[in-house]
Backbone as CSV, one residue per row, in Angstrom:
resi,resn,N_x,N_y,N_z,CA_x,CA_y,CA_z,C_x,C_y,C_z
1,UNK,28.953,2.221,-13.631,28.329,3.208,-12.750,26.882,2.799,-12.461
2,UNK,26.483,2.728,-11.302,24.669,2.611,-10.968,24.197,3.532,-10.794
3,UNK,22.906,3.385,-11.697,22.049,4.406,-11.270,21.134,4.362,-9.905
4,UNK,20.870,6.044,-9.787,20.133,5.780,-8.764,19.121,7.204,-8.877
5,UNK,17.559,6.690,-9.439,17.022,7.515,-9.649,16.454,8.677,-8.563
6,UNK,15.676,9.760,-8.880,15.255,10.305,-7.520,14.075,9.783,-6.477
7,UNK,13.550,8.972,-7.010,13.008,7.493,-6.094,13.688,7.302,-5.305
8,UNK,14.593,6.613,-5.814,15.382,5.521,-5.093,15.862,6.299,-4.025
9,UNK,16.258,7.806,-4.341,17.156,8.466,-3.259,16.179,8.979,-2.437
10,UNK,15.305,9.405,-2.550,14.390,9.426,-1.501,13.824,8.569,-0.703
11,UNK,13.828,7.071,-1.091,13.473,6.198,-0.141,14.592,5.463,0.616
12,UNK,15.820,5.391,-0.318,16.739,5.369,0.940,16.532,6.210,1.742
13,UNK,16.595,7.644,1.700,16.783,8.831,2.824,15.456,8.218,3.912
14,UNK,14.275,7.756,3.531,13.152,8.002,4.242,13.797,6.696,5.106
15,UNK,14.367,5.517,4.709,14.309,4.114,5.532,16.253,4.868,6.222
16,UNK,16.680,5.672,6.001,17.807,6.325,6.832,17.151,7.241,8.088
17,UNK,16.392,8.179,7.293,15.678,8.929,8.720,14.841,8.180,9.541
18,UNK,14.249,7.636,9.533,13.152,6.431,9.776,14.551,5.357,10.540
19,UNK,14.539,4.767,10.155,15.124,3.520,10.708,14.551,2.613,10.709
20,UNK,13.522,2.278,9.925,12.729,1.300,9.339,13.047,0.557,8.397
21,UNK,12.908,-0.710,7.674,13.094,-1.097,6.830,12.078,-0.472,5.597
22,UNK,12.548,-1.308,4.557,11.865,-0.733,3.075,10.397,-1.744,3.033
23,UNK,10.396,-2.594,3.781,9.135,-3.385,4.133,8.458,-2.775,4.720
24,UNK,8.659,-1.964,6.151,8.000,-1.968,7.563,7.705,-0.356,6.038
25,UNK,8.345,0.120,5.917,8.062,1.840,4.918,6.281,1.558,4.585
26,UNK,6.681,0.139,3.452,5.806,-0.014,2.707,4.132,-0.292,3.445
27,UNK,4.356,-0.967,4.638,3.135,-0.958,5.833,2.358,0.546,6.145
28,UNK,3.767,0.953,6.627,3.037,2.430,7.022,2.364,3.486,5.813
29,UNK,3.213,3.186,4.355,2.688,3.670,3.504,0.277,3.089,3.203
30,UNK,0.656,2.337,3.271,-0.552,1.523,2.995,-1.496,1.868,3.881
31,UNK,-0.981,1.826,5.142,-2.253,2.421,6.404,-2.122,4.024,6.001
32,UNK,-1.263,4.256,6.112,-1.353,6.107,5.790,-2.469,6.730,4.681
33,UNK,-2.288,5.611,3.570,-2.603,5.908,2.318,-3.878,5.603,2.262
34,UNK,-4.567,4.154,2.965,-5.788,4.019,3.489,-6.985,4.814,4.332
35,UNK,-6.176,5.455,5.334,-6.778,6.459,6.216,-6.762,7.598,5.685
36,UNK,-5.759,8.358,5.015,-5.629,9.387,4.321,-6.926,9.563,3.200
37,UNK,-7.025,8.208,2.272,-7.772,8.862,1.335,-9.335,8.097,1.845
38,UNK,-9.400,7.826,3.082,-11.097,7.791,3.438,-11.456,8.852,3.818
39,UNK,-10.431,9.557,4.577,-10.740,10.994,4.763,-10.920,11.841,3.802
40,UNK,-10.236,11.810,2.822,-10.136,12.753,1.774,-11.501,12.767,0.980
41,UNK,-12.072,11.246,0.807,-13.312,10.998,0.106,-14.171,11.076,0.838
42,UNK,-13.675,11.119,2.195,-15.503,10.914,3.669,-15.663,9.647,3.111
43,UNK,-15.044,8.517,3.245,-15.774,7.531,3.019,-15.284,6.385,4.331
44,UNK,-16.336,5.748,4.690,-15.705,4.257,5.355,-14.621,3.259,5.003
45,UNK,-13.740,3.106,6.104,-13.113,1.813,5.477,-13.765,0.644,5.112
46,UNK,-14.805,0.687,5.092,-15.598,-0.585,4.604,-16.037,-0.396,2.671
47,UNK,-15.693,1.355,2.537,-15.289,1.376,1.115,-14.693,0.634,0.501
48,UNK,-15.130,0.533,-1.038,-13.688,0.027,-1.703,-13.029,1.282,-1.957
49,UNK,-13.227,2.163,-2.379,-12.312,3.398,-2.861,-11.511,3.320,-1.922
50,UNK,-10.971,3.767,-0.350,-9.616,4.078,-0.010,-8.875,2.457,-0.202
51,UNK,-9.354,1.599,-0.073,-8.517,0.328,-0.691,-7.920,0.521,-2.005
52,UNK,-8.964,0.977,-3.295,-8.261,1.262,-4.467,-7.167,2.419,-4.179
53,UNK,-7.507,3.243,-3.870,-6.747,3.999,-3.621,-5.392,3.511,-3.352
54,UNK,-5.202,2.822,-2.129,-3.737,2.253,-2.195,-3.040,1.383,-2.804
55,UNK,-4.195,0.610,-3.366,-4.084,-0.320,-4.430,-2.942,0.521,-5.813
56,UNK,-3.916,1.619,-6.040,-3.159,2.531,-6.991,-1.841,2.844,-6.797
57,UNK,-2.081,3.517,-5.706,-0.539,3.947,-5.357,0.608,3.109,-5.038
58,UNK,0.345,1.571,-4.591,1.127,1.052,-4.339,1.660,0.555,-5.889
59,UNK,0.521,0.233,-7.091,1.316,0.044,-8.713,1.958,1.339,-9.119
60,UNK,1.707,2.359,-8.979,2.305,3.258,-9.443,3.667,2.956,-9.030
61,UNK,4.053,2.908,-7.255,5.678,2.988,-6.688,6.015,1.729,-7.133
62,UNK,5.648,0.617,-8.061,6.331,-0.310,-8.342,6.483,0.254,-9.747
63,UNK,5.510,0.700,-10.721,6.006,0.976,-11.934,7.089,1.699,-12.215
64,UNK,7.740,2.607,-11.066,8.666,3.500,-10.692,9.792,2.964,-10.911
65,UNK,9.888,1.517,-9.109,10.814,0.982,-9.417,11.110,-0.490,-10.658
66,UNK,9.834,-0.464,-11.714,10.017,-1.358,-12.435,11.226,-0.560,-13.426
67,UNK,10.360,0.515,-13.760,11.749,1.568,-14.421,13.023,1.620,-14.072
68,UNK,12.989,2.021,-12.873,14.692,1.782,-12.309,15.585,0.372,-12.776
69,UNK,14.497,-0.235,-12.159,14.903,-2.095,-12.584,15.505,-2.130,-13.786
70,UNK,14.525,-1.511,-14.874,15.136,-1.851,-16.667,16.426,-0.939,-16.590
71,UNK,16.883,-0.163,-16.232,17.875,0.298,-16.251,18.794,-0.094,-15.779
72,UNK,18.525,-0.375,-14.598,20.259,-0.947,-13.815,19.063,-1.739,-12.632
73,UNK,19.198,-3.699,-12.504,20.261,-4.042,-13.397,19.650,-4.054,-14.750
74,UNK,18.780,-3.916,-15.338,18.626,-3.977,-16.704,17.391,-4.896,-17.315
75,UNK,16.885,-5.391,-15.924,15.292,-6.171,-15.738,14.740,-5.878,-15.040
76,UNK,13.224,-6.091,-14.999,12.560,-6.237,-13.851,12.723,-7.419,-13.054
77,UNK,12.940,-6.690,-11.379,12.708,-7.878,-10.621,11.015,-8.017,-10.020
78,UNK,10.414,-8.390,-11.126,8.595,-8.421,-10.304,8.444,-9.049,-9.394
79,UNK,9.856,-10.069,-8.814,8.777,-10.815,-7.299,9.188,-9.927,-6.364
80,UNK,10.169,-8.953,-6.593,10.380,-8.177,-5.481,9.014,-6.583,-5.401
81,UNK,8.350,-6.393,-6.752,7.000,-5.909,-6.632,5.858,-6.339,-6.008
82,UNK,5.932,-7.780,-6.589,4.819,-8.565,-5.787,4.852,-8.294,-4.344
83,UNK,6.549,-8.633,-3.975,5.822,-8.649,-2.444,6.174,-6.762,-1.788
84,UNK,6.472,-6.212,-2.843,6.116,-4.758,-2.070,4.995,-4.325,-2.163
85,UNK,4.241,-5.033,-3.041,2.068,-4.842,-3.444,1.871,-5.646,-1.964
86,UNK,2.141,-6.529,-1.971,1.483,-7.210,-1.078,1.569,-6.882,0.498
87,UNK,2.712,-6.215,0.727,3.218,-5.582,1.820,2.279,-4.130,2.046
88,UNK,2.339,-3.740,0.959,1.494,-2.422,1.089,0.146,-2.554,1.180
89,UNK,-0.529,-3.614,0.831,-1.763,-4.208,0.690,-2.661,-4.927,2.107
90,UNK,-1.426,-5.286,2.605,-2.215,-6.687,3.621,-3.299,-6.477,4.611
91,UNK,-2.302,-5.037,5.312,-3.431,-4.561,6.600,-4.731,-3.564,6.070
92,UNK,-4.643,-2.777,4.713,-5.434,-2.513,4.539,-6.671,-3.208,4.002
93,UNK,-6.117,-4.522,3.147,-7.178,-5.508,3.126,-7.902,-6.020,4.452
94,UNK,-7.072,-6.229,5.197,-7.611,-6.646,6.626,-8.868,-5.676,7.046
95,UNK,-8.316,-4.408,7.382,-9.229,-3.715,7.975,-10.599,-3.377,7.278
96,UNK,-10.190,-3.502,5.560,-11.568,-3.095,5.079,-12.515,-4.237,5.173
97,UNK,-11.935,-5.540,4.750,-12.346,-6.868,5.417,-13.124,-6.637,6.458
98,UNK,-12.440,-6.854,7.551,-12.815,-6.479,8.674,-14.424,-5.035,9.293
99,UNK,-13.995,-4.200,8.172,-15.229,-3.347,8.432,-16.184,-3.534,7.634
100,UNK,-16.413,-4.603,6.952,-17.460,-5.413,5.916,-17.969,-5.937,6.775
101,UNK,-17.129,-7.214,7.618,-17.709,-8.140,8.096,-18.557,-7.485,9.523
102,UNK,-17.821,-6.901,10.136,-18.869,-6.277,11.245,-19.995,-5.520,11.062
103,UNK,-20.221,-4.488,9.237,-21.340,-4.501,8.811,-22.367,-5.174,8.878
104,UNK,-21.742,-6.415,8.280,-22.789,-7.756,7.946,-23.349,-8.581,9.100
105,UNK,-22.214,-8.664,10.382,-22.438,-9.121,11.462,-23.835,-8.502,12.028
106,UNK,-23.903,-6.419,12.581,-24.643,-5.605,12.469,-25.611,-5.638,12.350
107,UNK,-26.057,-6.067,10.585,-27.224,-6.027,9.909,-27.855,-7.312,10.745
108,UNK,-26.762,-8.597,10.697,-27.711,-9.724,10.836,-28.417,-9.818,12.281
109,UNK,-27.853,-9.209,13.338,-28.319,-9.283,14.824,-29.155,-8.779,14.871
110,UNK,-29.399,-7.404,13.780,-30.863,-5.920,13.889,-31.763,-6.458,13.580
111,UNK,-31.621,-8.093,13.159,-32.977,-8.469,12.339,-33.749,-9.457,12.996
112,UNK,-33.348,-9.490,14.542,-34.204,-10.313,15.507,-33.920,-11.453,15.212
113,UNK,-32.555,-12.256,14.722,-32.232,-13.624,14.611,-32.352,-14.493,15.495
């Protein structure tokens, strides 16, 4: 018999209602989760906090399914974490990236270069 925890059944349901894959999920999770908690803190994406932030949340939904994993099949599969971190990770690295560097760009033009 496989298990299938209440994780699991909720993210099937979400990539069933959706029609998204469990990849494309993990994107939208990451921008959601990015924008969500700059708002929540008032902070810039040029923060690190809403980056940690998803940073967090994206180990937590793997520690989830690391659990599931030890159960059925009975290991962890971590490269399939890795690349759901990394999936959840990419564009929000980008953008905070991105709102660093146009900081820095900013500063350096204000200074009569």
């Amino acid at each position: 018999m496989e298990h299938s925890s209440t994780i699991q059944t909720i993210k099937l349901f979400l990539v069933s209602l959706t029609g998204l894959s469990k990849d494309a999920l993990h994107v939208h999770v990451g921008l959601g989760t990015l924008f969500g908690s700059a708002m929540f803190f008032r902070r810039e994406l040029r923060s690190l906090l809403p980056w940690l932030t998803v940073l967090l949340a994206a180990v937590c939904g793997e520690m989830l399914d690391m659990y599931d994993d030890l159960i059925s099949p009975g290991y962890w599969q971590w490269r399939l974490s890795v690349h759901d971190i990394a999936n959840t990770l990419f564009w929000p690295t980008i953008l905070m990236l991105l709102a660093r560097f146009r900081f820095l760009a900013r500063e350096t033009r204000g200074r009569g270069a």
